[in-house]
Predicted model as a PDB file, atoms N, CA, C, CB and O in Angstrom, pLDDT in the B-factor column:
MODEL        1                                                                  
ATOM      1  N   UNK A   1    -100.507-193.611 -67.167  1.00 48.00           N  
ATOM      2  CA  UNK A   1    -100.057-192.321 -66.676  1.00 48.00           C  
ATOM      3  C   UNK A   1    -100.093-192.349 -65.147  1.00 48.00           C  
ATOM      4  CB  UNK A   1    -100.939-191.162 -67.243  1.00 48.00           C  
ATOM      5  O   UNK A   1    -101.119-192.768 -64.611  1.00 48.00           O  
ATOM      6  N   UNK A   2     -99.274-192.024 -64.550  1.00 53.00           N  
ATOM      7  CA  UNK A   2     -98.849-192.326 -63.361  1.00 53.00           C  
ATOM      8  C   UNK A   2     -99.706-191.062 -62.596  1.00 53.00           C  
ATOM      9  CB  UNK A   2     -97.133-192.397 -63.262  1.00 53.00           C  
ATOM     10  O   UNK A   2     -99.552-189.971 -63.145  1.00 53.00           O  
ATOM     11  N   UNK A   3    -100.551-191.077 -61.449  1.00 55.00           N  
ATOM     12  CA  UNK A   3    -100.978-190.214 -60.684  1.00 55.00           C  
ATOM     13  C   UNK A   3    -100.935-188.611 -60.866  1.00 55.00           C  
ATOM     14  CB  UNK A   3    -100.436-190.564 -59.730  1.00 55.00           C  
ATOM     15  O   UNK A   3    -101.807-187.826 -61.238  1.00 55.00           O  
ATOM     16  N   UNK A   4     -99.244-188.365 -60.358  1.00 57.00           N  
ATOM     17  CA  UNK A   4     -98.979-187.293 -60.039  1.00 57.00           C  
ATOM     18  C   UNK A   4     -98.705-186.584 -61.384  1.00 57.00           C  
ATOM     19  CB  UNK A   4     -98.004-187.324 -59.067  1.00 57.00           C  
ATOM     20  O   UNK A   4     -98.705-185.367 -61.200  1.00 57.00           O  
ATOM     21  N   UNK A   5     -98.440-186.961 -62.852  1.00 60.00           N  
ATOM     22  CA  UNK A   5     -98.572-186.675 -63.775  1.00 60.00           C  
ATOM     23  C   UNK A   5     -99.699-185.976 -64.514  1.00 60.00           C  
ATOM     24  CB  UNK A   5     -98.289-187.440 -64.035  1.00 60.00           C  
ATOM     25  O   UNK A   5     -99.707-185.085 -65.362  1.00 60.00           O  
ATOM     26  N   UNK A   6    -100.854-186.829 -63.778  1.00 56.00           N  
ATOM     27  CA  UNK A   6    -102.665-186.264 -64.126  1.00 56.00           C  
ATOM     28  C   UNK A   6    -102.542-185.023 -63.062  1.00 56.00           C  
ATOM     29  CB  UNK A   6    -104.363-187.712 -63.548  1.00 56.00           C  
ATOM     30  O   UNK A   6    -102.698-183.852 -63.406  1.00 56.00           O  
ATOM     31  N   UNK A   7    -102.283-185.377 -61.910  1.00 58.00           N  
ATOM     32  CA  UNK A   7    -102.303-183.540 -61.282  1.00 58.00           C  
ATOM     33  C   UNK A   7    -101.860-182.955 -61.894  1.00 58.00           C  
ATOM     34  CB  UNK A   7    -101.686-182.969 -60.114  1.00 58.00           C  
ATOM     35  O   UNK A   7    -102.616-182.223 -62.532  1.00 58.00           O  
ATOM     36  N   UNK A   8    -100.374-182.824 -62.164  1.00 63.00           N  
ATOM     37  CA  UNK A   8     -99.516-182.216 -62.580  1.00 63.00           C  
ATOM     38  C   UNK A   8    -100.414-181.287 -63.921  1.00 63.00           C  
ATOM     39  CB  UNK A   8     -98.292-183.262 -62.874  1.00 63.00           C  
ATOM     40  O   UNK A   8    -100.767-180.108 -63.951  1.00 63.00           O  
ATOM     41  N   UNK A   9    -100.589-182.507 -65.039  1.00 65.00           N  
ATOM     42  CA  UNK A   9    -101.269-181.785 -66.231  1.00 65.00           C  
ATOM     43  C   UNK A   9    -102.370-181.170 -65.936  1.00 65.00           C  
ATOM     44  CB  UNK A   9    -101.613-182.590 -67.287  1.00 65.00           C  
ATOM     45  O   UNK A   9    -102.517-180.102 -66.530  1.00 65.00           O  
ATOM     46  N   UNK A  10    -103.487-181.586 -64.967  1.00 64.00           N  
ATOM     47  CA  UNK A  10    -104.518-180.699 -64.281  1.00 64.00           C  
ATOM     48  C   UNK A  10    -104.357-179.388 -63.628  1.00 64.00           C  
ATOM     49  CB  UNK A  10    -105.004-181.362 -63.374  1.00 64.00           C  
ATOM     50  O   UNK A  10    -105.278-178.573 -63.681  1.00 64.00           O  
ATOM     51  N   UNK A  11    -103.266-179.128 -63.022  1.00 79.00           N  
ATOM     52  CA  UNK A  11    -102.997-178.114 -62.337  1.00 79.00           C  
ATOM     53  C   UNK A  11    -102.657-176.632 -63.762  1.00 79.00           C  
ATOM     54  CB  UNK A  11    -101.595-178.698 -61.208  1.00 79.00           C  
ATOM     55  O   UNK A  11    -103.100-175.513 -64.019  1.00 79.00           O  
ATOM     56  N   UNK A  12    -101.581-177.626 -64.331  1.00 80.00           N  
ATOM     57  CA  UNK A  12    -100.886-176.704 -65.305  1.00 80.00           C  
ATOM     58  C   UNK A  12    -102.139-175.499 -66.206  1.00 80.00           C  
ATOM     59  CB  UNK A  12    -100.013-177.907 -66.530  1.00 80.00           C  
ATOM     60  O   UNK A  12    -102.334-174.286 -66.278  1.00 80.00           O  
ATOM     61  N   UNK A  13    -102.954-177.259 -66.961  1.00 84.00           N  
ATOM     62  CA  UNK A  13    -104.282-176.445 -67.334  1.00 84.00           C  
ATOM     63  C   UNK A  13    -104.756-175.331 -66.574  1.00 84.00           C  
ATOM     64  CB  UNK A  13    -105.384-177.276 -67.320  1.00 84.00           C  
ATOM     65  O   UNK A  13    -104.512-174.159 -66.862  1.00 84.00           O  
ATOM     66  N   UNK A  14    -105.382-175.682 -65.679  1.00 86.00           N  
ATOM     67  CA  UNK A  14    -106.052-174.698 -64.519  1.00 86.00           C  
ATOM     68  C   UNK A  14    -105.131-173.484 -64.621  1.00 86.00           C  
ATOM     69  CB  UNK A  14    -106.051-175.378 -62.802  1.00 86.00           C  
ATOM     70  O   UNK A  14    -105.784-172.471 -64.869  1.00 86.00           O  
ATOM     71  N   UNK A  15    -103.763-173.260 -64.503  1.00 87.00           N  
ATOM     72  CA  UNK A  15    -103.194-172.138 -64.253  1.00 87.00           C  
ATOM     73  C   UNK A  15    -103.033-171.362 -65.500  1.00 87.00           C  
ATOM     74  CB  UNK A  15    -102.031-172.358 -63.590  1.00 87.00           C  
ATOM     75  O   UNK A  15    -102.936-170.136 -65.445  1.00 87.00           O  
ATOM     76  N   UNK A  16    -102.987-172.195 -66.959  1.00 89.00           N  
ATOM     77  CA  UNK A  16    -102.817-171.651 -68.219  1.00 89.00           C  
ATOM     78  C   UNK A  16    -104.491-170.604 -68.163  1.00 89.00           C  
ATOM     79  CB  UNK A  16    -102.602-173.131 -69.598  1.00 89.00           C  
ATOM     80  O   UNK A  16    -104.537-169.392 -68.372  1.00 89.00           O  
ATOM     81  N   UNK A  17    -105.514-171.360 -67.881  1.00 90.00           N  
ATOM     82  CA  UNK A  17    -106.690-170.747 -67.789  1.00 90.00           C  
ATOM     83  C   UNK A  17    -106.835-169.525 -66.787  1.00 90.00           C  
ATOM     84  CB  UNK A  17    -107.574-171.738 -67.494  1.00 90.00           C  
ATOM     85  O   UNK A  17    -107.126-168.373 -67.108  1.00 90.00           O  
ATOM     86  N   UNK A  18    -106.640-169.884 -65.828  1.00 91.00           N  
ATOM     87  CA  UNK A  18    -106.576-168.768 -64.984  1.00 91.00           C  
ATOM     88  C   UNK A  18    -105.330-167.679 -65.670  1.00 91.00           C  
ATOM     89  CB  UNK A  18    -106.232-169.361 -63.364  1.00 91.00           C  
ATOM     90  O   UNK A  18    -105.541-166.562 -65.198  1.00 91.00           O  
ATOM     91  N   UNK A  19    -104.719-167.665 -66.149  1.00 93.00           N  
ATOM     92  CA  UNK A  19    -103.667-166.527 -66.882  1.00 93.00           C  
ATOM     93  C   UNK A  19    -104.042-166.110 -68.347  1.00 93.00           C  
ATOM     94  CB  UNK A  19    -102.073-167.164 -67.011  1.00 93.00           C  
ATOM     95  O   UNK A  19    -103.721-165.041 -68.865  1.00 93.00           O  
ATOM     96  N   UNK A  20    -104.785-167.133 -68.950  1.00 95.00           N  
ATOM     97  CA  UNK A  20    -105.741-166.350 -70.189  1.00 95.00           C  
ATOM     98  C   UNK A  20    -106.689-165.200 -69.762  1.00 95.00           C  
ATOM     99  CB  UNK A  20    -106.796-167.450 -70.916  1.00 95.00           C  
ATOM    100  O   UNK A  20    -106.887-164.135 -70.346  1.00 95.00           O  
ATOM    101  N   UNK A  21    -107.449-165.849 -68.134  1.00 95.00           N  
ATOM    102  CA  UNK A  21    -108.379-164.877 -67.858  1.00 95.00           C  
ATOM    103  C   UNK A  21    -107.545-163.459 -67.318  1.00 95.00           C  
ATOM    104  CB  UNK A  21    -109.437-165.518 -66.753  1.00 95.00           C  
ATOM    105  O   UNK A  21    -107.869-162.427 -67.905  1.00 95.00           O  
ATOM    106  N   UNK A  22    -106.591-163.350 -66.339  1.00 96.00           N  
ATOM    107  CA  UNK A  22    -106.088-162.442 -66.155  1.00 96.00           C  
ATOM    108  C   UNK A  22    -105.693-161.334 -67.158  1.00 96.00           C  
ATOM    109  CB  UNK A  22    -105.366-162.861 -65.623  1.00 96.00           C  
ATOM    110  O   UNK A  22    -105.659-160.116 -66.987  1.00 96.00           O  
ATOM    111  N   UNK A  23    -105.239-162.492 -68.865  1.00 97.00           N  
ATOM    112  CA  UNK A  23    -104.620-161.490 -69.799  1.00 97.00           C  
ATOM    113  C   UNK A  23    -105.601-160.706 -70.410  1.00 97.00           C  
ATOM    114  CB  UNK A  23    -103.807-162.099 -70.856  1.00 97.00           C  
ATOM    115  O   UNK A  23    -105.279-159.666 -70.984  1.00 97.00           O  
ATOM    116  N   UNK A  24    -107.150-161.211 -70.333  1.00 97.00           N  
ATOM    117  CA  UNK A  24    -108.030-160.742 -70.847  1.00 97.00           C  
ATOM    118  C   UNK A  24    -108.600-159.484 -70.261  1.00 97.00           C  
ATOM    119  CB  UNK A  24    -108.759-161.629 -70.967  1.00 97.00           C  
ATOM    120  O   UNK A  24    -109.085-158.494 -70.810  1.00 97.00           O  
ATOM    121  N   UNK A  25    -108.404-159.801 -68.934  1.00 96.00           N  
ATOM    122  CA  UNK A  25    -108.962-158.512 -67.702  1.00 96.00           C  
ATOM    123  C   UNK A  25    -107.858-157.582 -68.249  1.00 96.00           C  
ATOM    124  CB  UNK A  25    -108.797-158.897 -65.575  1.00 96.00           C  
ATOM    125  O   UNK A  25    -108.216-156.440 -68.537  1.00 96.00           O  
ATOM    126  N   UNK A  26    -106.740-157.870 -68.406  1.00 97.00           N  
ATOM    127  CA  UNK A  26    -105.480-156.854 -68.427  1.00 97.00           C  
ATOM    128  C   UNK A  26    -105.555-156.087 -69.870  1.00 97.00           C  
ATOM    129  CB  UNK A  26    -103.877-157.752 -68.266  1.00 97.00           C  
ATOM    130  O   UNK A  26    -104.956-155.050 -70.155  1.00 97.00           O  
ATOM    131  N   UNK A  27    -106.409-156.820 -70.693  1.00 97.00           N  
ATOM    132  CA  UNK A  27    -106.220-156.108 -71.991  1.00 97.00           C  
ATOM    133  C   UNK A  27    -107.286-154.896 -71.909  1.00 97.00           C  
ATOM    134  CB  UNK A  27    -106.485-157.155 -73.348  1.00 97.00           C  
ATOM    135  O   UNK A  27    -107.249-153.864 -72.578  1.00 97.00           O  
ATOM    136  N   UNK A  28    -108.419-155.324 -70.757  1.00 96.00           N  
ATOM    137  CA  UNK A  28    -109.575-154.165 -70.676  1.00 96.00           C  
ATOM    138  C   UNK A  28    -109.211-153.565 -69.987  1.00 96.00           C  
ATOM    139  CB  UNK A  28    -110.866-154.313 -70.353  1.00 96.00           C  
ATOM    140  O   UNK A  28    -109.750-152.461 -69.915  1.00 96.00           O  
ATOM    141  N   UNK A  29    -108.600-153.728 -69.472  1.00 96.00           N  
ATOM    142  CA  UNK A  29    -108.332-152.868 -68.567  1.00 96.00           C  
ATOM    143  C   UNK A  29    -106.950-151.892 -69.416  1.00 96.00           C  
ATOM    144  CB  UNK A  29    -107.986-153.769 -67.054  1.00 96.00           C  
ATOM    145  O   UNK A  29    -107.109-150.696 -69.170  1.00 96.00           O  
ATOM    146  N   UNK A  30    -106.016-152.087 -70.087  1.00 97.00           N  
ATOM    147  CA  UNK A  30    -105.305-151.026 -71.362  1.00 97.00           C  
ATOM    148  C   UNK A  30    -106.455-150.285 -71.706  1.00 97.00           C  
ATOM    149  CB  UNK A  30    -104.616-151.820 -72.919  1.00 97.00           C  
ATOM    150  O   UNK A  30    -106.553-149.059 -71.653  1.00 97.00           O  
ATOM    151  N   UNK A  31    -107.637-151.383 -72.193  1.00 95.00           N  
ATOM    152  CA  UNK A  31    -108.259-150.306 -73.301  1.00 95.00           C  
ATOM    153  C   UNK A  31    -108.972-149.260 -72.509  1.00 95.00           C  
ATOM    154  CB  UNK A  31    -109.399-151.007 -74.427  1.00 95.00           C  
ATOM    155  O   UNK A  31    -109.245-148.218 -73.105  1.00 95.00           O  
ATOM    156  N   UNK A  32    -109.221-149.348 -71.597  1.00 96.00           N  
ATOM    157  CA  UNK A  32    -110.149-148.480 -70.505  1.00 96.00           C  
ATOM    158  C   UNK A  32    -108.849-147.292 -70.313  1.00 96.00           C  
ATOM    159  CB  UNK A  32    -110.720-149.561 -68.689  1.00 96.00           C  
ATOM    160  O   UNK A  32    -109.014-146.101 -70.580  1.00 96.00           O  
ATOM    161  N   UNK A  33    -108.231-147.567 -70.070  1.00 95.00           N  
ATOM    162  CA  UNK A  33    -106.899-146.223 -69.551  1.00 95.00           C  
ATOM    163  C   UNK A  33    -106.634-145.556 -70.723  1.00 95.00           C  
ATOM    164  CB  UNK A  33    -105.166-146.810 -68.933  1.00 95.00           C  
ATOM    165  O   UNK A  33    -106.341-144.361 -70.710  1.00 95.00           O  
ATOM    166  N   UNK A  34    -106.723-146.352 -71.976  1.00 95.00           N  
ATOM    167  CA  UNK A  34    -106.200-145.479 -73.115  1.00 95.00           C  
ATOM    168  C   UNK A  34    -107.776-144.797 -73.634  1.00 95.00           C  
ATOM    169  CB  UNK A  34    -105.240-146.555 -74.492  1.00 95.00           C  
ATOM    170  O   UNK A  34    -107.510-143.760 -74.240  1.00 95.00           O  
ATOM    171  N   UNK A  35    -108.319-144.877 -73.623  1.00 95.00           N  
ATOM    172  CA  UNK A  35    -109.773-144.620 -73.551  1.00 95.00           C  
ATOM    173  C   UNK A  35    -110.189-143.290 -72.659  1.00 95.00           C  
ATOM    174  CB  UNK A  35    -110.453-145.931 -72.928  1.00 95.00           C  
ATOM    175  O   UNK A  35    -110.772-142.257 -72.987  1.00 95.00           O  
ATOM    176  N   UNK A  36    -109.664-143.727 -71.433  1.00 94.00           N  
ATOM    177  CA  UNK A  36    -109.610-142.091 -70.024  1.00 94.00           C  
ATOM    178  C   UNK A  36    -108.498-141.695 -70.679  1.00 94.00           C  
ATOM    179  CB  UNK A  36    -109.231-142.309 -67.822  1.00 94.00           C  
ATOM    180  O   UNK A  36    -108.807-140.628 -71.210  1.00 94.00           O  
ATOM    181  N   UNK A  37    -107.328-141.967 -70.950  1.00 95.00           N  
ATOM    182  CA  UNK A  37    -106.256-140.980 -71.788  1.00 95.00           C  
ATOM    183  C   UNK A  37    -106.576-140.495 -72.276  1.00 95.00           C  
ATOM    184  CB  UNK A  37    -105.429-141.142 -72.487  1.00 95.00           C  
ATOM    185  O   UNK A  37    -106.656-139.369 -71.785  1.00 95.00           O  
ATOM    186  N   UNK A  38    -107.103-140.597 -73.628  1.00 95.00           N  
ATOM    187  CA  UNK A  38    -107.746-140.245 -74.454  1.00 95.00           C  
ATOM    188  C   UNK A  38    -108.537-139.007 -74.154  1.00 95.00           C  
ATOM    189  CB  UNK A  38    -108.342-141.208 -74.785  1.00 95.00           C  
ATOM    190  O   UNK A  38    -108.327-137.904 -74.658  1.00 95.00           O  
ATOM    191  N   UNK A  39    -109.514-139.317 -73.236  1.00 96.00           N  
ATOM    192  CA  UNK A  39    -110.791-138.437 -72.732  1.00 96.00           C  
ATOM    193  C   UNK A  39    -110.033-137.040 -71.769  1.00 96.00           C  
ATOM    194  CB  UNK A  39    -112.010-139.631 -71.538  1.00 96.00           C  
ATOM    195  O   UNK A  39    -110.757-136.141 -71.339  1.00 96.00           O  
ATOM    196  N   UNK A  40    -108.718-137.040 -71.563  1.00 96.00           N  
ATOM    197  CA  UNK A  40    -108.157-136.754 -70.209  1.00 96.00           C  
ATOM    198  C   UNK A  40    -107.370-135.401 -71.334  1.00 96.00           C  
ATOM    199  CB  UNK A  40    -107.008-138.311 -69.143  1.00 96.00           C  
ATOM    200  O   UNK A  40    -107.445-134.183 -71.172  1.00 96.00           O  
ATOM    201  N   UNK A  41    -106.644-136.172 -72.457  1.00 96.00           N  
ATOM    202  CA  UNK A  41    -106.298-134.792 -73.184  1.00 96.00           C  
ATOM    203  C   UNK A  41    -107.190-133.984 -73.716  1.00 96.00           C  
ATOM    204  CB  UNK A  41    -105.534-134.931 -74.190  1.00 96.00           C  
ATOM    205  O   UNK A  41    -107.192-132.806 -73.361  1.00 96.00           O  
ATOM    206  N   UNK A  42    -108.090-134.435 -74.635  1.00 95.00           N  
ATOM    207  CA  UNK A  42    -109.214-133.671 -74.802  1.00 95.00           C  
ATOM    208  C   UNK A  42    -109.541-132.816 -73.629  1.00 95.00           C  
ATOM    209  CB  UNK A  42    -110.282-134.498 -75.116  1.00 95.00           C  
ATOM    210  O   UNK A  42    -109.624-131.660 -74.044  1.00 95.00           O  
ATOM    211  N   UNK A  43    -109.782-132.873 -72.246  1.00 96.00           N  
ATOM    212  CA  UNK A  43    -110.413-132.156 -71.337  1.00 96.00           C  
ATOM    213  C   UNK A  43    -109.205-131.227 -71.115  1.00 96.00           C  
ATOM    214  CB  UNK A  43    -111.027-132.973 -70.095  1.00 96.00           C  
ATOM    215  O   UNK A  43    -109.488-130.093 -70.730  1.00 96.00           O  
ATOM    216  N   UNK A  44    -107.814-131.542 -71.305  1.00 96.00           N  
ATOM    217  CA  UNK A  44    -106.727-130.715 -71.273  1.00 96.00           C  
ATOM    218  C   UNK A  44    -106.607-129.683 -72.087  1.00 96.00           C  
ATOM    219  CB  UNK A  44    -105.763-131.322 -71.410  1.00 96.00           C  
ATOM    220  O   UNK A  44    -106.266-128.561 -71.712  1.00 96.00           O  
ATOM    221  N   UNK A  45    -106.908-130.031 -73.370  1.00 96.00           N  
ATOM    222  CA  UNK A  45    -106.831-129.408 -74.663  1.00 96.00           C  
ATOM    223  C   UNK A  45    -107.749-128.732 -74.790  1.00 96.00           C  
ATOM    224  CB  UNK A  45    -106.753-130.118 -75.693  1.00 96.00           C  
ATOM    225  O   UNK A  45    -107.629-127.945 -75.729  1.00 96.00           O  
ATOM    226  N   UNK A  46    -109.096-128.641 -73.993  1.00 96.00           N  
ATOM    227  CA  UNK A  46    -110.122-127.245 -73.879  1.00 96.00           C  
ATOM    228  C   UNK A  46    -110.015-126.402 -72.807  1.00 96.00           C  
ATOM    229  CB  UNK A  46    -111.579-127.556 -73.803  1.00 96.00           C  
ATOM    230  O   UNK A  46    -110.364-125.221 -72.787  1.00 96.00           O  
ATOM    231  N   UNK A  47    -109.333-127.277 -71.571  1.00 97.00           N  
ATOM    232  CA  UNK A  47    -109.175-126.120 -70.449  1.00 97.00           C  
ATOM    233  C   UNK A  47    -107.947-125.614 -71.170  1.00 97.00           C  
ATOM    234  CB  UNK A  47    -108.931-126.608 -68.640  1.00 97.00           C  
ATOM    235  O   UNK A  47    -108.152-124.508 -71.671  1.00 97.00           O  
ATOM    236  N   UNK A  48    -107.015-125.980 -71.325  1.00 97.00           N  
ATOM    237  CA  UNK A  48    -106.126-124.510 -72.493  1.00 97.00           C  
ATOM    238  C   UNK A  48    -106.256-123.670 -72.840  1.00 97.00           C  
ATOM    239  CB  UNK A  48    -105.824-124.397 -73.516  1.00 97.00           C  
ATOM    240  O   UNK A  48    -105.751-122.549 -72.787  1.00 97.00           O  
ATOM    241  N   UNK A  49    -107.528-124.481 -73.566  1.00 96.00           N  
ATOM    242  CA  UNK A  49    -107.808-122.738 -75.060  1.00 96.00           C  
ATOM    243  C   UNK A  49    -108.793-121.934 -74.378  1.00 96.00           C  
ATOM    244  CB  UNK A  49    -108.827-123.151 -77.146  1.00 96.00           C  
ATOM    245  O   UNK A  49    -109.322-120.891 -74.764  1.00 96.00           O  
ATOM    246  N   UNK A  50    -109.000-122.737 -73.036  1.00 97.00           N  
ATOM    247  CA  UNK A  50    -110.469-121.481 -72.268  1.00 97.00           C  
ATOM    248  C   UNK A  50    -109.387-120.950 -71.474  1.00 97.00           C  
ATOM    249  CB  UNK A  50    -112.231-122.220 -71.015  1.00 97.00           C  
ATOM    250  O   UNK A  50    -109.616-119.747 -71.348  1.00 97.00           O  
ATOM    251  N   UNK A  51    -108.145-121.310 -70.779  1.00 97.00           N  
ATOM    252  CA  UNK A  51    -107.028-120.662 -69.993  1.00 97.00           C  
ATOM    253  C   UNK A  51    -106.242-119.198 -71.015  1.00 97.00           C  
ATOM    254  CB  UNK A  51    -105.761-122.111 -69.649  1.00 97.00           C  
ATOM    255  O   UNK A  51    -105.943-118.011 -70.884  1.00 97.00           O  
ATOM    256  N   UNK A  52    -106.213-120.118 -71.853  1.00 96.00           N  
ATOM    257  CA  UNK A  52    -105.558-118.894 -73.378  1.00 96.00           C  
ATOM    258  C   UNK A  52    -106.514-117.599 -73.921  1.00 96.00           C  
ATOM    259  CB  UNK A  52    -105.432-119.956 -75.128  1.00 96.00           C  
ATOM    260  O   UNK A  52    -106.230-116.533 -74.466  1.00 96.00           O  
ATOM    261  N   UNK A  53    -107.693-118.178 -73.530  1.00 97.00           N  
ATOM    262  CA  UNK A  53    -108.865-117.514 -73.820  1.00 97.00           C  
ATOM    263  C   UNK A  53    -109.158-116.029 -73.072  1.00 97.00           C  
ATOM    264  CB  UNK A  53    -109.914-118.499 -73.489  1.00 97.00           C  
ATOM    265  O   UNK A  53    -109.357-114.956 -73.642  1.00 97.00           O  
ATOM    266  N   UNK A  54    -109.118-116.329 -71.437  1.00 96.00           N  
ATOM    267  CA  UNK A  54    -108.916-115.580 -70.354  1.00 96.00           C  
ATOM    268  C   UNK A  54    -107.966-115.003 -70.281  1.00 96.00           C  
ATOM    269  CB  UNK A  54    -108.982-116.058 -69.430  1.00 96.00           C  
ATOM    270  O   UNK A  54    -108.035-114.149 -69.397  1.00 96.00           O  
ATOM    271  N   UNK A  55    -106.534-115.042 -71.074  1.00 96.00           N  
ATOM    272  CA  UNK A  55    -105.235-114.514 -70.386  1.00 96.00           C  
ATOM    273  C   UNK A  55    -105.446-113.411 -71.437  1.00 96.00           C  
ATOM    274  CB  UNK A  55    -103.617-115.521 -70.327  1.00 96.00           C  
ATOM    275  O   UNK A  55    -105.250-112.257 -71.057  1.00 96.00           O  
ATOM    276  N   UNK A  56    -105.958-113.696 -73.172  1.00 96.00           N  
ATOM    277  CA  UNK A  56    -105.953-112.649 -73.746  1.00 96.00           C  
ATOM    278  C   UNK A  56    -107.382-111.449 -73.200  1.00 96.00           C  
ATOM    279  CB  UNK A  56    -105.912-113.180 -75.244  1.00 96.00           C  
ATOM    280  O   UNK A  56    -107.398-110.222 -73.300  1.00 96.00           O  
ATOM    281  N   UNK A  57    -108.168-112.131 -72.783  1.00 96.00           N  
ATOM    282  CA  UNK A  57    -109.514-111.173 -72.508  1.00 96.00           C  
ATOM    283  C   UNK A  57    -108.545-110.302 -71.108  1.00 96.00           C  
ATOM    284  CB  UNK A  57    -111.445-112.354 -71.886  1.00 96.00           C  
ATOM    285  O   UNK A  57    -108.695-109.088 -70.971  1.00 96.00           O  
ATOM    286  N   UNK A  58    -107.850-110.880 -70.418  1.00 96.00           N  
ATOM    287  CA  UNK A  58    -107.547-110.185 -69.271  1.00 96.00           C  
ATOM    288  C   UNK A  58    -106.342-109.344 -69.783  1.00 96.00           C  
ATOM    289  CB  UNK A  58    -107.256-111.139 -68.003  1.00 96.00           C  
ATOM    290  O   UNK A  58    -106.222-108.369 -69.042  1.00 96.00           O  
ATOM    291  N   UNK A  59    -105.356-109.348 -70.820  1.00 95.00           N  
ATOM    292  CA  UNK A  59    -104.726-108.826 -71.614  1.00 95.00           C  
ATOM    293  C   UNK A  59    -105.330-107.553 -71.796  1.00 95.00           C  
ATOM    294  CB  UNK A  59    -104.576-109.563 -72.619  1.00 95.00           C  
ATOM    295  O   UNK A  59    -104.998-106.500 -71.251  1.00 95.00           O  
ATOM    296  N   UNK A  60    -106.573-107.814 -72.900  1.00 95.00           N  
ATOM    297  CA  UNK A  60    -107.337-106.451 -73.939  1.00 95.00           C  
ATOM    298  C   UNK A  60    -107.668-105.998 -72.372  1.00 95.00           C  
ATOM    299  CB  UNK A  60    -109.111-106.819 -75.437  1.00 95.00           C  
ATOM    300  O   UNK A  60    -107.454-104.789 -72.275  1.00 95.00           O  
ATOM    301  N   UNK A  61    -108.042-106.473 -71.330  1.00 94.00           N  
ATOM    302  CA  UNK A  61    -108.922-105.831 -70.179  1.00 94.00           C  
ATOM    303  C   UNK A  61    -107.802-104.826 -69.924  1.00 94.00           C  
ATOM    304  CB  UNK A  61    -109.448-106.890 -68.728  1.00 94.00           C  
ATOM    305  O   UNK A  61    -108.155-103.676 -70.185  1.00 94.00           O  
ATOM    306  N   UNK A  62    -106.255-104.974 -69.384  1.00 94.00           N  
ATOM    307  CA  UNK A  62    -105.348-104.207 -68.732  1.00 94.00           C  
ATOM    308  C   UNK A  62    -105.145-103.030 -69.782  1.00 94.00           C  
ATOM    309  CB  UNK A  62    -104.027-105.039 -68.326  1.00 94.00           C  
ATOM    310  O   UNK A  62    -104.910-101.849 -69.522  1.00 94.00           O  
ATOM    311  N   UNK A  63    -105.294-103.642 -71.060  1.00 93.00           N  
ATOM    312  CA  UNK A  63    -104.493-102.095 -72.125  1.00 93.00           C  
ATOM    313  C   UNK A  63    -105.725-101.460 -71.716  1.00 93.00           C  
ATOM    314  CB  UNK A  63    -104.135-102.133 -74.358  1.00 93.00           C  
ATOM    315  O   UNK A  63    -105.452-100.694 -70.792  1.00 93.00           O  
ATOM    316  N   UNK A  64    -107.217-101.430 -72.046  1.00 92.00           N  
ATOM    317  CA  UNK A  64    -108.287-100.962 -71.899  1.00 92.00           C  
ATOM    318  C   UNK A  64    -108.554 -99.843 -70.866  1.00 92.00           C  
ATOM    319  CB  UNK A  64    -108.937-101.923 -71.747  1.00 92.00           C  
ATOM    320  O   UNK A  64    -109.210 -98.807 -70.985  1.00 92.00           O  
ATOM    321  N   UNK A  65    -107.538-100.574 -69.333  1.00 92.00           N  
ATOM    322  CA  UNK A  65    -107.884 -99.590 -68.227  1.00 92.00           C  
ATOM    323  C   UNK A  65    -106.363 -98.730 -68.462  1.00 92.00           C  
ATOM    324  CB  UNK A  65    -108.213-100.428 -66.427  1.00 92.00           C  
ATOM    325  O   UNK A  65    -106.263 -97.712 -67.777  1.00 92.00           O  
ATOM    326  N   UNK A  66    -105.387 -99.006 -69.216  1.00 89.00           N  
ATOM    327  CA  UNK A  66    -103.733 -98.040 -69.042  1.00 89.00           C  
ATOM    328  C   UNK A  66    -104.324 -96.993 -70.040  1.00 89.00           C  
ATOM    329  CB  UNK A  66    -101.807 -98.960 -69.745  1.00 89.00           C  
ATOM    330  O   UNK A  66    -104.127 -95.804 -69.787  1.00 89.00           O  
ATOM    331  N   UNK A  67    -105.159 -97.402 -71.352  1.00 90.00           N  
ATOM    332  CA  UNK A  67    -105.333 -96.010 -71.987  1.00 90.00           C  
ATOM    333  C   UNK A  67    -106.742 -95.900 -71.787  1.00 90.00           C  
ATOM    334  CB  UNK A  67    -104.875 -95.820 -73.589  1.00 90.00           C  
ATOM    335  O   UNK A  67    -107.346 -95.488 -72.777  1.00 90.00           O  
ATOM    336  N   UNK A  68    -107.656 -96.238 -70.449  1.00 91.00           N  
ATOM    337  CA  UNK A  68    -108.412 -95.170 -69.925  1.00 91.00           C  
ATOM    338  C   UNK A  68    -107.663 -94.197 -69.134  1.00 91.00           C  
ATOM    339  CB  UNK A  68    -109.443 -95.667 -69.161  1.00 91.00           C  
ATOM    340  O   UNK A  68    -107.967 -93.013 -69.276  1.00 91.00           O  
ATOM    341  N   UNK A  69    -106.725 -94.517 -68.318  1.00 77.00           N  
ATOM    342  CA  UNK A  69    -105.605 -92.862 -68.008  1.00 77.00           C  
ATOM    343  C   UNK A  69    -105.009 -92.122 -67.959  1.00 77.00           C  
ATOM    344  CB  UNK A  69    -105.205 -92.398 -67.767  1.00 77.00           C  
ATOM    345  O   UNK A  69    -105.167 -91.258 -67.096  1.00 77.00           O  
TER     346      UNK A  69                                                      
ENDMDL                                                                          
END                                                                             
């Protein structure tokens, strides 16, 4: 095997490895975002129903003060 052939296949290795590791960082890194996604609607989906919550309390509040007059 001629020299530049053993680099050659040395290098290639090295870069296949170094791009397994990247794909691996990249897959934790999906699962981490879908994970805060995840966590991000939930926190959406209660400030809602506490936003929905307030609009009717401030609702009953306005009829409350039109037929106090």
């Amino acid at each position: 095997m001629p020299k530049h052939d053993f680099i050659d296949k040395f290098d290639n290795e090295d870069i296949f490895i170094q791009m397994e590791y990247e794909i691996k960082n990249l897959k934790e890194q999906i699962k981490q975002l879908k994970t805060f996604g995840e966590i991000q609607v939930k926190i959406n989906s209660k400030q809602a129903f506490q936003i929905r919550q307030l609009v009717n309390e401030n609702e009953k509040l306005h009829q409350y003060i039109k037929d106090c007059h």
